[in-house]
C-alpha positions in Angstrom: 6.9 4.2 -7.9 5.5 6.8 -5.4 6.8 10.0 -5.9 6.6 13.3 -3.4 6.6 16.5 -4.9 6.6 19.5 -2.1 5.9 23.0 -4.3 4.0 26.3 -2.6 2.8 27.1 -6.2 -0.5 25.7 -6.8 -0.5 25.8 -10.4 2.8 24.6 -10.8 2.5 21.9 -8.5 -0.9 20.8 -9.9 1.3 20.6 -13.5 3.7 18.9 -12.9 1.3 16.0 -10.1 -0.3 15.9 -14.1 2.9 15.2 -15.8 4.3 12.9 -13.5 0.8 11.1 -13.1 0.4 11.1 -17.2 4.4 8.8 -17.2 3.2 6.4 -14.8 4.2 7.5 -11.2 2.0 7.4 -8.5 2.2 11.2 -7.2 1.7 13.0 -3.8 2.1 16.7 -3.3 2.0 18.9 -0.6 2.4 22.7 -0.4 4.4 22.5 2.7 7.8 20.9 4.3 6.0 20.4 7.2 3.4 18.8 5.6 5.8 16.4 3.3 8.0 15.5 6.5 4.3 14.2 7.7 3.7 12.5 4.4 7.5 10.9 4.5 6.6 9.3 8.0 3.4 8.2 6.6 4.5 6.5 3.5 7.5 5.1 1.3 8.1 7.1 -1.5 10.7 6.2 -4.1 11.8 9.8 -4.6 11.0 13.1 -3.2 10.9 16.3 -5.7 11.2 19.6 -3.5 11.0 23.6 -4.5 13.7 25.0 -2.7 12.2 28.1 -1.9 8.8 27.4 0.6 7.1 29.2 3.0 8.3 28.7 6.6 10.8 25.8 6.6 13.0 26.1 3.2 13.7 23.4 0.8 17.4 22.9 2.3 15.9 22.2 6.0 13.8 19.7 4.1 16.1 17.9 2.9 18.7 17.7 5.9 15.9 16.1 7.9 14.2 13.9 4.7 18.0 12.5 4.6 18.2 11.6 8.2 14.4 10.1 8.0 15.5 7.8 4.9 19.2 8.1 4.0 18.5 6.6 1.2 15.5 8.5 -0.5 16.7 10.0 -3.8 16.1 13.8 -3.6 15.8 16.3 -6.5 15.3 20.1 -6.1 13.9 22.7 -8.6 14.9 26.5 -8.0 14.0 29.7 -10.6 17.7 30.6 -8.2 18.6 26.9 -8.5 22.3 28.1 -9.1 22.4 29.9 -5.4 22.0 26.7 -3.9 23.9 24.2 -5.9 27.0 23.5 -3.9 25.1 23.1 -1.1 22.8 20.4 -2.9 25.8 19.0 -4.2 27.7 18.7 -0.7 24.3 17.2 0.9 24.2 15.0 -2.0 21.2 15.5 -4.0 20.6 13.4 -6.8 19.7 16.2 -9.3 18.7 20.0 -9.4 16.5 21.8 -11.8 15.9 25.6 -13.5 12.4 26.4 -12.7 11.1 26.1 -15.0 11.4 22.4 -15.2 12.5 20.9 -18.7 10.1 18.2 -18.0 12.2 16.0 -20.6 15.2 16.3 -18.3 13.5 15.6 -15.3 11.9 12.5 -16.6 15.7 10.9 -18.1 16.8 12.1 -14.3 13.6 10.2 -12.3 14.3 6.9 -15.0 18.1 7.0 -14.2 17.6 7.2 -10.7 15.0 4.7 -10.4 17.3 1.9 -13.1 20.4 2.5 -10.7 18.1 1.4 -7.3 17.6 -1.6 -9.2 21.1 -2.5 -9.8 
């Protein structure tokens, strides 16, 4: 499973490209939504793992035009003001928000539930 991750923070991206690696995904990263709209024309990820808040285009512009790209790309977004941007993410249909920072427990039961249901 390829998985997109799209975080300005260097460290924290580099951590969690590591974690995700370290459970078996195959992770891309970019700093960028620019840069992960290029990648998501490039490539077929299974999910795509945005910060909401990003330099230039924000995390919410990223995901109206990710949708419309691949309608059916499972999208989860991470927030240290997650809770500012929930009904939104809820009304665009999101498949799961995080807290930054990321219980990396709960993200993983959220990335395995997502990916057992595209089986189904």
């Amino acid at each position: 499973m390829k998985v997109l991750i799209t975080e300005d923070e260097e460290t924290y991206r580099e951590w969690l490209e590591l974690k995700l690696s370290n459970h078996g995904l195959s992770v891309f990263s970019s700093e960028t939504a620019e840069e992960s709209l290029t990648l998501l024309d490039q490539n077929n990820f299974s999910l795509l793992l945005t910060d909401m808040q990003l330099p230039q285009m924000q995390g919410l512009e990223l995901i109206k035009i990710a949708k419309k790209k691949q309608p059916q790309l499972p999208i989860m977004a991470m927030s240290s003001i997650i809770e500012r941007y929930s009904v939104e993410l809820d009304n665009m249909g999101v498949d799961a928000y995080f807290e930054k920072p990321v219980d990396i427990e709960r993200l993983f039961a959220q990335i395995e539930q997502i990916f057992s249901q595209s089986f189904l």
